[in-house]
N, CA, C and O atoms as a MOPAC input file, in Angstrom:
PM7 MOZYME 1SCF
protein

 N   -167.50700 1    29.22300 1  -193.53300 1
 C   -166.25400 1    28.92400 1  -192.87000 1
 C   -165.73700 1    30.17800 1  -192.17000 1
 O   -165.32600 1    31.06800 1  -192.91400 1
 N   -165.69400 1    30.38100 1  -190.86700 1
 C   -165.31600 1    31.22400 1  -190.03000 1
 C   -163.66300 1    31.49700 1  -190.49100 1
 O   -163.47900 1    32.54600 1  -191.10900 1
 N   -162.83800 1    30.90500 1  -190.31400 1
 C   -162.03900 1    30.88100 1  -190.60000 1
 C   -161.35300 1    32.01100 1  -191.92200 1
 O   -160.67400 1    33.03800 1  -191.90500 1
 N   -162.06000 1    31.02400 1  -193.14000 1
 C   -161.59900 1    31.79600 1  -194.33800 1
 C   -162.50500 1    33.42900 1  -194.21700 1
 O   -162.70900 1    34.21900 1  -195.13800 1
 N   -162.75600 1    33.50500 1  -193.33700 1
 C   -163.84400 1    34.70200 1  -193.31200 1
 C   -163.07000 1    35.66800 1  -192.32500 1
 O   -163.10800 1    36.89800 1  -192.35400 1
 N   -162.32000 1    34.82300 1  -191.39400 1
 C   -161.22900 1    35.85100 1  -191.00300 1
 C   -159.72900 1    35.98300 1  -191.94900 1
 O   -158.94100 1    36.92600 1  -192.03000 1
 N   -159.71800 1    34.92700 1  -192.46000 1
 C   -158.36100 1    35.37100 1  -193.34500 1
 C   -158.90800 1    36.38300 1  -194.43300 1
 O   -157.95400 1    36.50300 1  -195.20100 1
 N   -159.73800 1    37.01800 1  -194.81100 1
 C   -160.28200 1    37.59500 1  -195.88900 1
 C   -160.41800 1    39.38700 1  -195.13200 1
 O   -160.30200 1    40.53100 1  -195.57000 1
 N   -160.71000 1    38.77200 1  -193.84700 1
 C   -160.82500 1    40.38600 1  -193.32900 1
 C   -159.84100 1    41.07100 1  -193.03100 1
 O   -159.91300 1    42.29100 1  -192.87800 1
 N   -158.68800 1    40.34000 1  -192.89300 1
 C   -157.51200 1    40.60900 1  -192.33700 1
 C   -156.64900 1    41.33200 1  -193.80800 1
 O   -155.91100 1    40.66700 1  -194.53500 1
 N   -157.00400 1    43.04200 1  -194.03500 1
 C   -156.68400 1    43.60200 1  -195.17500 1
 C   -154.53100 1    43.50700 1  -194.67900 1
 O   -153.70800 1    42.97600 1  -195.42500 1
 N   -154.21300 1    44.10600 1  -193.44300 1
 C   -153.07400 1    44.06500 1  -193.65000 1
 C   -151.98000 1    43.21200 1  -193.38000 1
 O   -150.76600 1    43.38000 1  -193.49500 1
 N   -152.84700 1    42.01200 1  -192.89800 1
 C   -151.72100 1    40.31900 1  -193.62500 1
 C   -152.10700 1    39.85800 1  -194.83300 1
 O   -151.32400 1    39.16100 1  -195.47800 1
 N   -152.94400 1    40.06600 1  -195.16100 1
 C   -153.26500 1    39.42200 1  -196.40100 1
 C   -152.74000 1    39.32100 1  -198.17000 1
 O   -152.94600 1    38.66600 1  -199.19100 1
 N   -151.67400 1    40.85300 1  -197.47600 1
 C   -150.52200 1    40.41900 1  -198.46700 1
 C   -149.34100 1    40.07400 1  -198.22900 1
 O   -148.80700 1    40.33800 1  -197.15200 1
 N   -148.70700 1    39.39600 1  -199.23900 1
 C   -147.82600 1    38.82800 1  -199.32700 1
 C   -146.13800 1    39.08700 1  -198.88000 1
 O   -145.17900 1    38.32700 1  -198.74400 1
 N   -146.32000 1    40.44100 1  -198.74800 1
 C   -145.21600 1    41.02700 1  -198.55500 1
 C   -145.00700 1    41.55800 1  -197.11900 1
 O   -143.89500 1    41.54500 1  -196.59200 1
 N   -146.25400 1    42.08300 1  -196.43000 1
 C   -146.31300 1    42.49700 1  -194.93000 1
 C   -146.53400 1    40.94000 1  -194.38700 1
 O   -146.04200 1    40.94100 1  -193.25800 1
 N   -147.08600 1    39.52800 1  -194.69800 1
 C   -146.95600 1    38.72000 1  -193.77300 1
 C   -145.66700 1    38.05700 1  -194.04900 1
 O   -145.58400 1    37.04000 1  -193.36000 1
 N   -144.49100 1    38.26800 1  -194.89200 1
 C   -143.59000 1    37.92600 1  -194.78500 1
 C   -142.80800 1    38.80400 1  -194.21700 1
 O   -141.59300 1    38.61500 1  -194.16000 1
 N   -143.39400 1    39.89000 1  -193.71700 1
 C   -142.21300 1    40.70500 1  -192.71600 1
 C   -142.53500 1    39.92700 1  -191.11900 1
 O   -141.67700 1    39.52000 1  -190.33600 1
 N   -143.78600 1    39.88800 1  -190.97400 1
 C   -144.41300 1    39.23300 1  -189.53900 1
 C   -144.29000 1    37.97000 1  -189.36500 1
 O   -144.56100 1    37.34600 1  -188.33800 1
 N   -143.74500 1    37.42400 1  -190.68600 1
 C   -143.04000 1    36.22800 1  -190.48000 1
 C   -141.61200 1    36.02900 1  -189.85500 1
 O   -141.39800 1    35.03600 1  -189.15900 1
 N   -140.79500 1    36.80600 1  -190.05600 1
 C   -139.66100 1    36.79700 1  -190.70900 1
 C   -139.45600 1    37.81400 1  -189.03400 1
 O   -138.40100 1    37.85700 1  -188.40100 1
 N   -140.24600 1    38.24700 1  -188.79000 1
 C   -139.90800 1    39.17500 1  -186.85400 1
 C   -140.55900 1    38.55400 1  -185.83600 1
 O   -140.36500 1    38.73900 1  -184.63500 1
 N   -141.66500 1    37.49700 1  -186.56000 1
 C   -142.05100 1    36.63200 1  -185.01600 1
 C   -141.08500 1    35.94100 1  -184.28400 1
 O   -141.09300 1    35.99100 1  -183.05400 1
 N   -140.38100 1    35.39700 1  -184.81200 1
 C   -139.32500 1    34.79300 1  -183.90800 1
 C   -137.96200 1    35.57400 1  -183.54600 1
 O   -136.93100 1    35.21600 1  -182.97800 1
 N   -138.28600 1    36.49900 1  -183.97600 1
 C   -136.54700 1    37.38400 1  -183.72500 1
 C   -137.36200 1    38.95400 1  -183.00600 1
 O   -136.82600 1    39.64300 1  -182.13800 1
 N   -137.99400 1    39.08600 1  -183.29300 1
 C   -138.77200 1    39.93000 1  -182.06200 1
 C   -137.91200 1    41.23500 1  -182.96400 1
 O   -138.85800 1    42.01300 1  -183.08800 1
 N   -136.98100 1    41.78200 1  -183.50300 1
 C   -136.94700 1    42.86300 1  -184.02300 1
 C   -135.46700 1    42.57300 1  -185.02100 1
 O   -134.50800 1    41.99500 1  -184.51000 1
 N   -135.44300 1    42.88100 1  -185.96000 1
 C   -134.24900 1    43.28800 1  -186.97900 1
 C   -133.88300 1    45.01800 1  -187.89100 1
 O   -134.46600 1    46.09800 1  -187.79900 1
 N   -133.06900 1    44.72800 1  -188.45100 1
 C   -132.79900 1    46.15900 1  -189.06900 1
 C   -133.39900 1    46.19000 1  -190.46900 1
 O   -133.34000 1    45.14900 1  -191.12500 1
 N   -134.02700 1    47.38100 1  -191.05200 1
 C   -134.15300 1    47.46900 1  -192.20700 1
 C   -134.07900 1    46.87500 1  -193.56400 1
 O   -134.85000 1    46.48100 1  -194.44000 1
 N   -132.38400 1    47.02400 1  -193.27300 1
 C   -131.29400 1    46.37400 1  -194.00300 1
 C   -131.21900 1    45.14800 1  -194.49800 1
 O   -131.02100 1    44.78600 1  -195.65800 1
 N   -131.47200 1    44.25900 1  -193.08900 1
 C   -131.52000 1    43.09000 1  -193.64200 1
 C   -133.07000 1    42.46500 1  -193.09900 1
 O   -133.06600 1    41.75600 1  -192.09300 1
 N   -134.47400 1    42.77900 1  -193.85800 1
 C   -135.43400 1    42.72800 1  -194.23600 1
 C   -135.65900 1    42.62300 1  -195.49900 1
 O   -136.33700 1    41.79700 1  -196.11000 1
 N   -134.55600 1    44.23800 1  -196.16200 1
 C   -134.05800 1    44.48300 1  -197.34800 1
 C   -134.05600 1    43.32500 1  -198.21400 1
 O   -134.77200 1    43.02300 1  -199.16900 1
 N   -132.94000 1    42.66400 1  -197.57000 1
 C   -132.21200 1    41.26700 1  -198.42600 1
 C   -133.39800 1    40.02300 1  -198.21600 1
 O   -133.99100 1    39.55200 1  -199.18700 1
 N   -133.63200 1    39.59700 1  -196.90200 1
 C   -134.23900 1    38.29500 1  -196.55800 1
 C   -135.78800 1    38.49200 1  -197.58200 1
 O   -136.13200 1    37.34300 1  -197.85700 1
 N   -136.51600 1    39.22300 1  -198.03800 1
 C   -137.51000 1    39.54700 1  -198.93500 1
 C   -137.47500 1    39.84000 1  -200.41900 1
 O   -138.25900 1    39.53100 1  -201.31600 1
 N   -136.23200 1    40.59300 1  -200.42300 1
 C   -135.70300 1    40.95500 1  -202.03600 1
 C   -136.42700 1    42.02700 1  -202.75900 1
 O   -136.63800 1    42.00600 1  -203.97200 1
 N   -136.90200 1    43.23100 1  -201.71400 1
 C   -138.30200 1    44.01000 1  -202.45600 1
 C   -137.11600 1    45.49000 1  -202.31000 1
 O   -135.98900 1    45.53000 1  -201.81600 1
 N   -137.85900 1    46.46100 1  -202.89400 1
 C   -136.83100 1    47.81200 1  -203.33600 1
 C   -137.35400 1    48.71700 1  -201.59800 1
 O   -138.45700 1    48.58600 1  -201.06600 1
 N   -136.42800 1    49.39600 1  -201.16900 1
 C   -136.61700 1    49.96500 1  -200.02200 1
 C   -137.84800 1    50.87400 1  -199.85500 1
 O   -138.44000 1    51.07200 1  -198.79400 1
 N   -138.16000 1    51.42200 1  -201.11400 1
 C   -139.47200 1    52.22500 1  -200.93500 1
 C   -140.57500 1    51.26000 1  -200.77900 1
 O   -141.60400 1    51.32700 1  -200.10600 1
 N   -140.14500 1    50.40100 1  -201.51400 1
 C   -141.75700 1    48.94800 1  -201.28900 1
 C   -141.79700 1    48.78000 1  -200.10500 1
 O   -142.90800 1    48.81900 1  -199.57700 1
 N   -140.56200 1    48.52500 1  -199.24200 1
 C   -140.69400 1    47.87100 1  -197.90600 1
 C   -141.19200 1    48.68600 1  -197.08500 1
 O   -141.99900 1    48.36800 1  -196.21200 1
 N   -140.66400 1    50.06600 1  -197.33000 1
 C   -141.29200 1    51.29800 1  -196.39800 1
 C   -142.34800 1    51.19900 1  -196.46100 1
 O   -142.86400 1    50.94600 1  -195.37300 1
 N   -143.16600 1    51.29700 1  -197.46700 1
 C   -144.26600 1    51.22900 1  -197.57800 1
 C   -145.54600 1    50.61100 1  -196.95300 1
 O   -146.56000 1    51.00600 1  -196.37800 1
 N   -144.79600 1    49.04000 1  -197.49300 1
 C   -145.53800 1    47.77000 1  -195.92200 1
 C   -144.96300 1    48.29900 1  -194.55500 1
 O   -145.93700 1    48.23700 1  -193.80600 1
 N   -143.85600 1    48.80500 1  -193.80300 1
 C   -143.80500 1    48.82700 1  -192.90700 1
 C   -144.65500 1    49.66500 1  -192.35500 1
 O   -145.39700 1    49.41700 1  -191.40500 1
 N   -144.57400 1    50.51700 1  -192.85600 1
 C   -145.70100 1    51.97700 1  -192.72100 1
 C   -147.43200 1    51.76100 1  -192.38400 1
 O   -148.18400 1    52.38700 1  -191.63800 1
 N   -147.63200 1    50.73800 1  -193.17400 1
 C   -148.76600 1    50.53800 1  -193.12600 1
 C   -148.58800 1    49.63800 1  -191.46700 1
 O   -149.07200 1    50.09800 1  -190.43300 1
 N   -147.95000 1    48.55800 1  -191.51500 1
 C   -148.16300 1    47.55900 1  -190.23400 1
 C   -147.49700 1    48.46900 1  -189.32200 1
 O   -148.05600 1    48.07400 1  -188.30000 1
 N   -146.81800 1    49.27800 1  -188.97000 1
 C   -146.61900 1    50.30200 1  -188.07400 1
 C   -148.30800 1    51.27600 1  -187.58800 1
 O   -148.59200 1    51.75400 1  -186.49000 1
 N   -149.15400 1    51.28100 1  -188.90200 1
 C   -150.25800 1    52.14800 1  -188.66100 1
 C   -151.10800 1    51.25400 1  -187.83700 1
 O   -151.87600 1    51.79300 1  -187.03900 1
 N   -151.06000 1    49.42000 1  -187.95800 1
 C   -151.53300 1    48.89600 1  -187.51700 1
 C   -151.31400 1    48.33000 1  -186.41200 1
 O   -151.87300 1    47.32100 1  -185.98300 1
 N   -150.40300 1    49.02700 1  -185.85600 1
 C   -149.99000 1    48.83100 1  -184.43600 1
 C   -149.05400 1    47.56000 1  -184.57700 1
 O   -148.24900 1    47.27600 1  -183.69000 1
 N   -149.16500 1    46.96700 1  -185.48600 1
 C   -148.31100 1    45.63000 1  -185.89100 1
 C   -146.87200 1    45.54500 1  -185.43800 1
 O   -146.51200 1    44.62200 1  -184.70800 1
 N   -146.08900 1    46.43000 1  -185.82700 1
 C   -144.73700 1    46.82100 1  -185.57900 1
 C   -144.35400 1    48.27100 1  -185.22600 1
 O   -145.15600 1    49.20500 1  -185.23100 1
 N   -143.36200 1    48.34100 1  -184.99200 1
 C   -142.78600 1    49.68200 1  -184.38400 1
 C   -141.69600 1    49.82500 1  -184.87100 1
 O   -140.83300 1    48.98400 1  -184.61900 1
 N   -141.33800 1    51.18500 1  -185.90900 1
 C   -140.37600 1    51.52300 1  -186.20100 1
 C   -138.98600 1    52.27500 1  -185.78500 1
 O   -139.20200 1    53.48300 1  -185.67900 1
 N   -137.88500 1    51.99800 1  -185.56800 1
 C   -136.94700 1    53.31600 1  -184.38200 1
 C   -135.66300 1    53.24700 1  -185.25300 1
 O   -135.46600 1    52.60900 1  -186.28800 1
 N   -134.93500 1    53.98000 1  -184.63800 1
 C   -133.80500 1    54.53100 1  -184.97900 1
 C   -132.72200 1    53.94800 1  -183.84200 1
 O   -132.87000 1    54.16800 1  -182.64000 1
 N   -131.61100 1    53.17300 1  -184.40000 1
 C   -130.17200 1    52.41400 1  -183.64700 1
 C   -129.10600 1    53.23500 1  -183.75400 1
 O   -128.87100 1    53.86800 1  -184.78300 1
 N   -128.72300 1    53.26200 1  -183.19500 1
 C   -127.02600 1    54.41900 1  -183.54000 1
 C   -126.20100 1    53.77700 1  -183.31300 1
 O   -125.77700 1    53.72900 1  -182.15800 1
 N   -125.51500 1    52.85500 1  -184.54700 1
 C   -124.34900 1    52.18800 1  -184.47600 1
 C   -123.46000 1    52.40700 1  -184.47600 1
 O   -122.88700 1    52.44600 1  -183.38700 1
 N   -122.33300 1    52.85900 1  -186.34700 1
 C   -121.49000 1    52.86300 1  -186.91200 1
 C   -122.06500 1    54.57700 1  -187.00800 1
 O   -121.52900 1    55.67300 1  -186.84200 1
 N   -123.55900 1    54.05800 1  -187.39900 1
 C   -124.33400 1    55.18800 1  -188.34200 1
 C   -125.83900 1    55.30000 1  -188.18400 1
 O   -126.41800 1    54.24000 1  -188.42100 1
 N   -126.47600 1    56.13400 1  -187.90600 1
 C   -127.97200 1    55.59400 1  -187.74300 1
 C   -128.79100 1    55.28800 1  -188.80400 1
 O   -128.85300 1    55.85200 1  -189.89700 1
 N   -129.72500 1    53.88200 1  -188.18500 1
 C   -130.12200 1    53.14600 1  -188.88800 1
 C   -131.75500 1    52.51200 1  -188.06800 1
 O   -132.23200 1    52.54100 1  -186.93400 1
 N   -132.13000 1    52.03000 1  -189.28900 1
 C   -133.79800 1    52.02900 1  -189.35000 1
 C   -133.72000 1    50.37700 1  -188.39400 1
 O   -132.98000 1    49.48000 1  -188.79700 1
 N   -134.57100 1    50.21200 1  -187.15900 1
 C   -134.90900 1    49.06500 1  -186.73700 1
 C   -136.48800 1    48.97300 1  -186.65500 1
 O   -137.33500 1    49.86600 1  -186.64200 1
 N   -136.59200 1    47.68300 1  -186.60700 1
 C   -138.16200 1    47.33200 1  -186.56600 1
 C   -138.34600 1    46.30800 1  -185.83900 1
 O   -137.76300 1    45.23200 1  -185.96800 1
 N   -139.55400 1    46.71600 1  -184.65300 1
 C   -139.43700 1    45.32800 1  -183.74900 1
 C   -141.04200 1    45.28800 1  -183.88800 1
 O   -141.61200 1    46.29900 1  -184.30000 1
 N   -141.59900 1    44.41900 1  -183.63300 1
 C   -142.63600 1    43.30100 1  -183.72800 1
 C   -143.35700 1    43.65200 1  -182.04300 1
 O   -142.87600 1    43.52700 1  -180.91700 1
 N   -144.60600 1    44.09700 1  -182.49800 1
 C   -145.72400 1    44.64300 1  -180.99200 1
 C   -146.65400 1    43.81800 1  -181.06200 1
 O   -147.27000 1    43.25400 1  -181.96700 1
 N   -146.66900 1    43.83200 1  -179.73200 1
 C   -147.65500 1    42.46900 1  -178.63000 1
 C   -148.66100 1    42.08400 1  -179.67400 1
 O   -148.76000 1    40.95900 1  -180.16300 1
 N   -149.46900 1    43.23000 1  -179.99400 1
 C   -150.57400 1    43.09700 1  -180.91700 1
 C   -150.57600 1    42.56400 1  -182.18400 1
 O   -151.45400 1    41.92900 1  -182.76700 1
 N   -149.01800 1    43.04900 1  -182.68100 1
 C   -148.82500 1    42.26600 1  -184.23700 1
 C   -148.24800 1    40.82800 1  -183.81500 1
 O   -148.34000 1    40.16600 1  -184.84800 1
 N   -147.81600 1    40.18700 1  -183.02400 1
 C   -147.56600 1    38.96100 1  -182.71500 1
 C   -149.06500 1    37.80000 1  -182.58400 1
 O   -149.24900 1    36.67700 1  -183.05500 1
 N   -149.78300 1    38.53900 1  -181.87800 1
 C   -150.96800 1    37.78700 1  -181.18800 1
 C   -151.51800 1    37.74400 1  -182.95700 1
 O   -151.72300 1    36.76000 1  -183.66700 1
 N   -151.67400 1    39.61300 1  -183.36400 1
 C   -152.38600 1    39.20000 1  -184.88000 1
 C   -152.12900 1    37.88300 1  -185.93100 1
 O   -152.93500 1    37.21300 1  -186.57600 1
 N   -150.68700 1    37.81400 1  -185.81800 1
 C   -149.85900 1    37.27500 1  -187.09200 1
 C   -150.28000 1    35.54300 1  -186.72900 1
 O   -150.65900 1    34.66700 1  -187.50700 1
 N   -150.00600 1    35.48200 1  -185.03400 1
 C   -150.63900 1    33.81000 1  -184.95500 1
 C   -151.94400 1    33.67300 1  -184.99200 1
 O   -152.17800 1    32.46400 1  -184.98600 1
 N   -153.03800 1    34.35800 1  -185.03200 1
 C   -154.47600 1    33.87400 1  -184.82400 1
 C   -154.55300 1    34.24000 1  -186.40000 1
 O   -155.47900 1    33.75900 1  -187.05200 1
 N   -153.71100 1    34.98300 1  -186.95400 1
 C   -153.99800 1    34.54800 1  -188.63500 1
 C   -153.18400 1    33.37200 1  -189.28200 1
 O   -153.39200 1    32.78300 1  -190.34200 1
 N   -152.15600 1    33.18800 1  -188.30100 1
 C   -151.50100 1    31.60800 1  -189.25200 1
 C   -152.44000 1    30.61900 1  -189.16600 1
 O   -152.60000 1    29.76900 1  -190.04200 1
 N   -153.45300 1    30.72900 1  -187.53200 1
 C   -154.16600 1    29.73500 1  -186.78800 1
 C   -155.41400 1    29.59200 1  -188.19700 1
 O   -155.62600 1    28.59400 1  -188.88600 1
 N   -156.00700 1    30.80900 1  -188.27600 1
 C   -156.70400 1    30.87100 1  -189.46500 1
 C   -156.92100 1    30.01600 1  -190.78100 1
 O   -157.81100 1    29.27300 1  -191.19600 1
 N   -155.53300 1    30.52500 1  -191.30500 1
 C   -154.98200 1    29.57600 1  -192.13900 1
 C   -154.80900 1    28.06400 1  -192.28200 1
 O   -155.03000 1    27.40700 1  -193.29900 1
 N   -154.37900 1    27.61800 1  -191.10100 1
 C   -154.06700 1    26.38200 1  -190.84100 1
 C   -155.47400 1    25.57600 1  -190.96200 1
 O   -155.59000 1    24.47900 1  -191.50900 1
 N   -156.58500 1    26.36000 1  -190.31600 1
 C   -157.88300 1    25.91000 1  -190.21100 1
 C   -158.44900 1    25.35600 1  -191.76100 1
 O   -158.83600 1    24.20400 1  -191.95400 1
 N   -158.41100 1    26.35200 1  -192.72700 1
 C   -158.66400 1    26.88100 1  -193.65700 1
 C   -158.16200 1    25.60800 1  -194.03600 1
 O   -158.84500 1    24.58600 1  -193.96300 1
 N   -156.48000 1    25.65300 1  -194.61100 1
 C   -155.85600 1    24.30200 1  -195.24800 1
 C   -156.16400 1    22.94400 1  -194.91200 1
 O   -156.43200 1    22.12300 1  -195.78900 1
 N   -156.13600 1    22.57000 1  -193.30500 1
 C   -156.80600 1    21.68800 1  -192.74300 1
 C   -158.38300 1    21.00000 1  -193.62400 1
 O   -158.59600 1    19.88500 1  -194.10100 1
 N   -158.91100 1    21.75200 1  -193.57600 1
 C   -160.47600 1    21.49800 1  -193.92500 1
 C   -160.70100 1    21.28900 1  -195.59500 1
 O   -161.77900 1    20.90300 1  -196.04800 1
 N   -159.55200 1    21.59300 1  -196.42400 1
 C   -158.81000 1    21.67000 1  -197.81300 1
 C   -158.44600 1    20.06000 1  -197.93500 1
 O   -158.69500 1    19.23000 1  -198.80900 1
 N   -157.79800 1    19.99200 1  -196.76700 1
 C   -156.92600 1    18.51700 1  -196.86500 1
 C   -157.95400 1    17.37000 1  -196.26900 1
 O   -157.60000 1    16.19300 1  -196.21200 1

């Protein structure tokens, strides 16, 4: 199965916590830190952590907003968009062929 053979290669969606960030920015194209923070429920060093990594993967892009106060934003790159759907597509294949 081609498919499950790409969901298997795919080391940095394949957890649980970085494809719920690429979930959670495909449709909003970028949010703050902050509230990543909350919408996931993980401790800020965890999140750094995944971001760090999908930042290494060209996935997302990390910057700095100057509001009130400066603060951590993260927006969602061409490449981590295209990645995140040809791995949902993956998936879908995968479950499909399940069902």
């Amino acid at each position: 199965m081609e498919s499950l053979r790409e969901l298997t290669r795919n080391h940095v969606l394949g957890n649980p916590v970085r494809l719920g960030i690429m979930l959670y920015l495909l449709p909003r194209g970028k949010v703050l830190f902050k509230e990543l923070l909350g919408v996931l429920e993980v401790t800020p060093g965890n999140l750094d952590s995944h971001l760090r990594t999908l930042e290494k993967a060209g996935y997302v892009k990390l910057y700095k907003v100057f509001a009130d106060r400066p603060r951590t934003a993260v927006r969602i790159t061409e490449k981590g968009a295209e990645e995140t759907a040809r791995y949902l597509r993956a998936l879908k294949s995968v479950l499909e062929g399940i069902g």
